[in-house]
N, C-alpha and C positions, 0 to 999 in steps of 0.2 A: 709450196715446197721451200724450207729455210735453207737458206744457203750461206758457209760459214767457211772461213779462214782457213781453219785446218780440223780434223777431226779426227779425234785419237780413238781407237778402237779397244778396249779391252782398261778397266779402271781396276786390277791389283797393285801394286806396289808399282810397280816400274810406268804403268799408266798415269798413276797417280800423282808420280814424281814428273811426267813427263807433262804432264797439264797444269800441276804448281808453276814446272819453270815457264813455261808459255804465258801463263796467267799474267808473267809481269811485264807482259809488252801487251801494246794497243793492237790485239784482234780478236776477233770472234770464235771463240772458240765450243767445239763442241766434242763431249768424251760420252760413246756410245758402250755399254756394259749390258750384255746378257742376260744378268741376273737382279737381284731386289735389289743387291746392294754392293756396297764396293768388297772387295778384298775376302772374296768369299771361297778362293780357291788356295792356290800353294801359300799365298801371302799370309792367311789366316793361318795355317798348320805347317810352320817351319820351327828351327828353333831359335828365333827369337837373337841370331850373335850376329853381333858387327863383326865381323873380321878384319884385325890387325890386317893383313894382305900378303903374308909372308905363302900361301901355300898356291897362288896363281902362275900361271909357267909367265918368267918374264920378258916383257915385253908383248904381251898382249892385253888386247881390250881389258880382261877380267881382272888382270895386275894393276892397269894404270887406273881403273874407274872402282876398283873396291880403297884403292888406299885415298882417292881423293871422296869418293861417298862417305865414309866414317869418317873421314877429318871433317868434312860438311856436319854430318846426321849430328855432331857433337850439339853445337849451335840452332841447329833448328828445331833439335830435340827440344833444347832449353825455349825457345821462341814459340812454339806449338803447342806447349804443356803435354809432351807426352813422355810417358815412363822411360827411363832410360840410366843405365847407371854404368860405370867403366871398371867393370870388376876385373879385368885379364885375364888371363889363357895359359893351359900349358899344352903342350902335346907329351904325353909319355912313351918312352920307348922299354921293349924288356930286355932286351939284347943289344950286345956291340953292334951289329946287320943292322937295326934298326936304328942306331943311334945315327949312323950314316946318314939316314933316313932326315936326321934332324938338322943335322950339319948342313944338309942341303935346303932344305925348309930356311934354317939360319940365311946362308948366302942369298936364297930367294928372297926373303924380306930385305934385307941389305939392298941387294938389285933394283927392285921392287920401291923403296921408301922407307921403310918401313922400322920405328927407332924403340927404345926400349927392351931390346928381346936380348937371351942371353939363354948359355947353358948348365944348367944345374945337373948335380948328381942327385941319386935315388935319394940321398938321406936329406939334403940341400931342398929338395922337393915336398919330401914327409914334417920338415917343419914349417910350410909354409902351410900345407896341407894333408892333417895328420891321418886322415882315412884313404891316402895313397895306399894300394899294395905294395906290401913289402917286394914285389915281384919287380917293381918299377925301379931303374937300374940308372935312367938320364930322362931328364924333359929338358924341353924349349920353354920357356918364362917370355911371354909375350904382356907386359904390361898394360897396352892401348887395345884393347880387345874391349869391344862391351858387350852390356844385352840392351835388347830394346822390347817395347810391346807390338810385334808386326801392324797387325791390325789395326791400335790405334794411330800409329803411324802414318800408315797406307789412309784413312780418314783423316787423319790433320792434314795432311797434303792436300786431299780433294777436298775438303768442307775450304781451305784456305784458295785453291783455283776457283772455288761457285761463288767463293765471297770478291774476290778478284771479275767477276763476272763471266766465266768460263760456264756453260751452260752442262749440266752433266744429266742424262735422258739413261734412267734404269729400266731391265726389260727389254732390251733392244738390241736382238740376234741379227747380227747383219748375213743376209742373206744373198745379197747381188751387191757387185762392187764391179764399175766399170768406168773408165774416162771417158770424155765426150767433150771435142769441143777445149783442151784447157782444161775440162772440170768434171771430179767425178761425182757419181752420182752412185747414191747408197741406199738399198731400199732392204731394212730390215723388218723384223717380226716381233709383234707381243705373243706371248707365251698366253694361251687360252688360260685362263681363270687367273693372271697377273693383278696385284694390286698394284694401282699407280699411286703415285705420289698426289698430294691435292693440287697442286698447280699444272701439274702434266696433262698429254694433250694424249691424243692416239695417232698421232703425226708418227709415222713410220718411211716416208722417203724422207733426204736432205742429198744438197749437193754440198760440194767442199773441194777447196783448189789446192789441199795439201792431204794424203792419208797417212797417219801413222799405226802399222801393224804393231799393237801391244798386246795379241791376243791369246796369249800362255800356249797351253794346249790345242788352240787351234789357227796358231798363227800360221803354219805351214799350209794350212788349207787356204787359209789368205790370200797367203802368198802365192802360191799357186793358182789361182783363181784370175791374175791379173799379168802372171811373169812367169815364166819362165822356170822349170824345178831347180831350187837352191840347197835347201834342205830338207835333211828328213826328221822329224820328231820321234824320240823314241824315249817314253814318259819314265821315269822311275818314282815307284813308290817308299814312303819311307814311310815305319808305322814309331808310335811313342809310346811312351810311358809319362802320366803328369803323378806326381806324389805331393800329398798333401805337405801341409807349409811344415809338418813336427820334422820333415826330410829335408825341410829347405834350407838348412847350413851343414850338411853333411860335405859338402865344401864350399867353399868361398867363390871358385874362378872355374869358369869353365873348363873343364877337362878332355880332350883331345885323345885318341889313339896314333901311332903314326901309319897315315893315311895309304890306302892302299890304291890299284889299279880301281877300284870300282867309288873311290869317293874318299870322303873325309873319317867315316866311319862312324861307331855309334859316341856317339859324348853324354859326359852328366855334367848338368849346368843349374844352377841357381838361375829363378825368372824373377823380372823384377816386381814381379806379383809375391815373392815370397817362397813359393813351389819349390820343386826339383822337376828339373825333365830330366831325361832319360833317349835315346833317339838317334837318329833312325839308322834301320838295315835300308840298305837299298835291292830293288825287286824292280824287276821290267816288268810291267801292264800296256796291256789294251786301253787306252783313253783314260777316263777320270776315276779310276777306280780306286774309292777309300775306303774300301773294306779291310781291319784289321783280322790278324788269324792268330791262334796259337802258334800255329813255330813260327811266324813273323814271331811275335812279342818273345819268345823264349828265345829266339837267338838274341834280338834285341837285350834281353836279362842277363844271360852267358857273357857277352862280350862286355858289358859295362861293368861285371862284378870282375872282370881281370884287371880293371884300370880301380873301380871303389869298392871290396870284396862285401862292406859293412853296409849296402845300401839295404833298407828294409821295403821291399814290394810288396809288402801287405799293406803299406800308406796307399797305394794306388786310387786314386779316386776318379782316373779319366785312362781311355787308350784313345787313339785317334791316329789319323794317316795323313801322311799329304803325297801329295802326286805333283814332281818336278818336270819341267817344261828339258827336259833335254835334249839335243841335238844331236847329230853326226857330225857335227862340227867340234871342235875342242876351244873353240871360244863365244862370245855373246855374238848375236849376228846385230850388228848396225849397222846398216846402209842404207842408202839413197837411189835410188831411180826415177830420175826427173821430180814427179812431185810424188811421190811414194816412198814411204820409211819403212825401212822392218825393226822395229827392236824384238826382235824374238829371241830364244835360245838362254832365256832368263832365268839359269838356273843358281844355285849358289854359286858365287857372291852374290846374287841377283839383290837381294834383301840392304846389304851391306853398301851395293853399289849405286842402288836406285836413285840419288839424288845426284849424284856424276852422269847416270842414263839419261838423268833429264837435263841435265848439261850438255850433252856431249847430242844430243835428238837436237836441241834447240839451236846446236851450232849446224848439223846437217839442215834444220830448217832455213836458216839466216844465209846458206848456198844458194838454195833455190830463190827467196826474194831477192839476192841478188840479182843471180843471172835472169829472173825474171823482170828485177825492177819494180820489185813490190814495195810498199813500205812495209818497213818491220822496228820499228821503235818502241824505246822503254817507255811505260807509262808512268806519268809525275806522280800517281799515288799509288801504293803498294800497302794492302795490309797483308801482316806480316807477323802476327802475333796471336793469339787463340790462349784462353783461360778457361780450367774446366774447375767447378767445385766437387771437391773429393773430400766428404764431412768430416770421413774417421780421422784425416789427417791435419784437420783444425785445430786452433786449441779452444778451451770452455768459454772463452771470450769469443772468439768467433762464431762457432758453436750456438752461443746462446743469441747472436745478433742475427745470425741467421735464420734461427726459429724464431722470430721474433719478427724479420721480415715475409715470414711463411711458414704456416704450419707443419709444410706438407713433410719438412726435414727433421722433424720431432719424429716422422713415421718411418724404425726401420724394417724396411721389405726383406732383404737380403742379409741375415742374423750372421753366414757367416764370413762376408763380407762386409759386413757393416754398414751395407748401402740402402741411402733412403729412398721416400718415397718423392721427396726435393728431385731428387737427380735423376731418378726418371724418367719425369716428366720435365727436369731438362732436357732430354734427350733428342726431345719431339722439337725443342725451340731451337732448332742449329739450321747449317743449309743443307744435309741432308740427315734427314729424319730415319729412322730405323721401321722398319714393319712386321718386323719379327722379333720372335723371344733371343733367338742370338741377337739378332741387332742389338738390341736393347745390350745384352751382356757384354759384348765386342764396347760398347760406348760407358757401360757403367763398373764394370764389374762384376756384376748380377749372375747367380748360378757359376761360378767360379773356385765357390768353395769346395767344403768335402760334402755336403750333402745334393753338390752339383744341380743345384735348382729345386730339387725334390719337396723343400719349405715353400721355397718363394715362386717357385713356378706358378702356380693357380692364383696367386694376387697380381704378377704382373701380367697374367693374359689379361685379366680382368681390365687395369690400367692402360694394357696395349689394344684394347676389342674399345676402351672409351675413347681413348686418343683418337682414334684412327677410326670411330665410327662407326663400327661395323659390328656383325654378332660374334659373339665367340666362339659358332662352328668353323668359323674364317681366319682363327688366329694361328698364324706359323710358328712352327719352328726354326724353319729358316728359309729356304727355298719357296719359291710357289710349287704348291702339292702337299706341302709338307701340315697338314691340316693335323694341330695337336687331338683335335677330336673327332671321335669315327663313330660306326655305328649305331648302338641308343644313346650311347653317351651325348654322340652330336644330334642325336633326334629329340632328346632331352633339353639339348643347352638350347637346341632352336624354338623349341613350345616357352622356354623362361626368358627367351630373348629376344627381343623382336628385330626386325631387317634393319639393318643401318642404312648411311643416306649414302654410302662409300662406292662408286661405281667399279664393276668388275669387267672385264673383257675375254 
């Protein structure tokens, strides 16, 4: 049984950030994740905005850790190579009632930190951003607002702690969590038919003298399991709309409604892939439920054509949901009980805030080896940097030295995209490798376009069943189960393909 430092339970975004910050001290660390791969839940399906921090009640957790997480994300963005641009914000208001609304949001960010913001009138607004409704009467102008890519995000963080020597084990539903002794002991589960990673073991107990609860949607079960009831989760769905790139300057800056009791509302935003989202209604569910509906998406439609009236939704090339971690609490839950952390209740700012969560985790850590008497020190070397090749945005001189150093980038897979066959099979040489057809897209770009994989899908299975060894009835979509081939189809690909050497559990 491996017995390690601290062990963080749950690798989306807030996990992720919270294994980065630990990574830079001398300990053992180990980040236990459910699923194939990292950032496969809210993190993956949100939308993508740092939040300025003007709309957190102030003086709470969510106010002081979203304004210092984006003034963070700025520089790590840049250090990590991942997408990320500072386009700004507005919130719209249609009425005097509402402008109130903004007045207050204003003071909030004031309170809060929060600089560059100011208030404009409807017409002050329509030239900044000429496909306002005429309806829009006052916005808020939030300057320091960005977007970012969640998901590669949430992976620059963890590929940057495994490089750090932070140990990260996918697959691994913890099941029993108990102290003993000083030390708790963690005995999870593999998911029957799980690919493992090629160095991974089928080790399913470890002990650890520190737990930290990151475990989104099922952090209250956690929690419960070992303390005392704190809180209750009660999940909200939000469904999207992605619009092809011909929609994606239909405006420049995020655009905002003024926010109501039930959240921030629906926004249209520019991604830094080029797109337009669109997003979300909020809706109460049972557990993990990403089912999108029609009157989800048609209210979703209604409400964003009052703020953009000109958006065209016959671009539509994706719908998708995500399901937020929320609480009965009104702020993030971080605490400490002895050697026990909850970051749970990660909902928005959650995204925005996640490199403050791992700041503000690593100081409730640095309590405990105090009053324990642990050591907890910086280590002398820290990498701290990460460089991804992205072809189409070379120039012909690069371009050509690169195919030059390898064919494989003369070959593109991904037409609308423009991604090659190079960067693919980058993908597999990082510290955590993808095993699925999203993985691969989450890291490259891949099926992201308008014809959403439909070209390129059957060359990168192909690519992903070689890499990885295995036949191509065994090639995911994304989850384990998620087998893109089914009945003769996979009875076919299994007679033209023989067993790979890949062990299954």
């Amino acid at each position: 049984m491996e017995t390690f430092d601290v062990a963080v339970i749950g690798c989306g975004v807030s996990g992720a950030a919270i294994a980065y910050e630990l990574s830079k001290y001398d300990l053992r660390t180990v980040i236990l994740e459910k699923e194939n791969d990292v950032a496969t839940g809210a993190t993956k399906a949100n939308s993508g905005i740092m939040h300025a921090g003007f709309d957190p009640k102030p003086g709470s957790l969510m106010a002081r850790l979203n304004v210092r997480g984006s003034a963070l994300a700025r520089e790590v963005c840049r250090k990590l190579d991942v997408p990320y641009k500072e386009c700004g914000a507005m919130v719209v208001a249609f009425s005097e009632e509402e402008k109130e609304i903004l007045e207050r949001l204003y003071r909030q960010g004031e309170e809060n930190g929060v600089k560059n913001q100011e208030i404009l009138t409807g017409e002050e607004a329509r030239k900044m951003e000429p496909n306002l409704s005429e309806e829009v009467i006052w916005a808020l102008l939030e300057n320091d607002s960005a977007i970012v890519s969640p998901w590669e995000f949430a992976l620059a963080l963890a590929e940057t702690a495994v490089k750090n020597g932070a140990k990260l084990l996918l697959n691994r539903e913890v099941v029993g969590l108990k102290e003993e002794t000083g030390t708790w002991q963690i005995e999870t589960k593999i998911a029957e038919g799980a690919l493992l990673q090629k160095d991974d073991t089928k080790e399913t107990s470890f002990t650890a003298k520190v737990v930290i609860n990151a475990a989104g949607l099922n952090a209250e079960f956690l929690h419960d399991a070992v303390l005392p009831h704190r809180f209750k989760t009660r999940p909200k769905r939000g469904q999207y709309y992605l619009l092809d790139k011909i929609e994606g300057t239909r405006v420049s800056r995020t655009i905002f409604q003024a926010p109501t009791g039930r959240g921030k509302g629906v926004l249209v935003s520019p991604t830094v892939h080029g797109n337009l989202i669109v997003g979300p209604n909020s809706e109460d569910v049972i557990g993990n439920d990403t089912a999108t509906s029609w009157d989800g998406l048609d209210k979703v439609n209604e409400a964003a054509k009052k703020s953009v009236p000109s958006i065209d939704f016959s671009q539509n090339i994706r719908n998708f949901s995500g399901v937020r971690a929320r609480t009965d609490e009104d702020d993030f839950v971080l605490e400490r009980h002895g050697s026990y952390i909850d970051a749970a209740g990660i909902c928005s700012p959650g995204l925005s805030s996640a490199l403050a969560i791992g700041e503000y985790v690593t100081e409730l850590f640095a309590q405990w080896a105090e009053e324990t008497k642990t050591a907890f020190a910086k280590k002398e070397t820290f990498i701290d940097e990460r460089k991804k090749v992205r072809f189409k945005e070379l120039n012909a001189e690069e371009k050509e030295a690169l195919i030059q150093k390898d064919p494989a980038y003369a070959h593109v897979v991904c037409r609308c995209e423009t991604i090659t066959e190079g960067e693919i099979r980058d993908a597999f040489d990082t510290p955590i490798p993808p095993v699925s057809l999203d993985g691969i897209k989450r890291r490259t770009g891949t099926g992201m376009g308008r014809c959403q994989g439909g070209f390129c899908g059957p060359q990168i299975a192909q690519i992903l069943a070689k890499e990885l060894d295995i036949p191509e009835t065994k090639v995911l979509q994304e989850l384990t189960g998620s087998e893109i081939l089914t009945g003769g189809m996979a009875d076919r690909a299994q007679q033209e393909t023989p067993e790979g050497g890949r062990e299954y559990v």
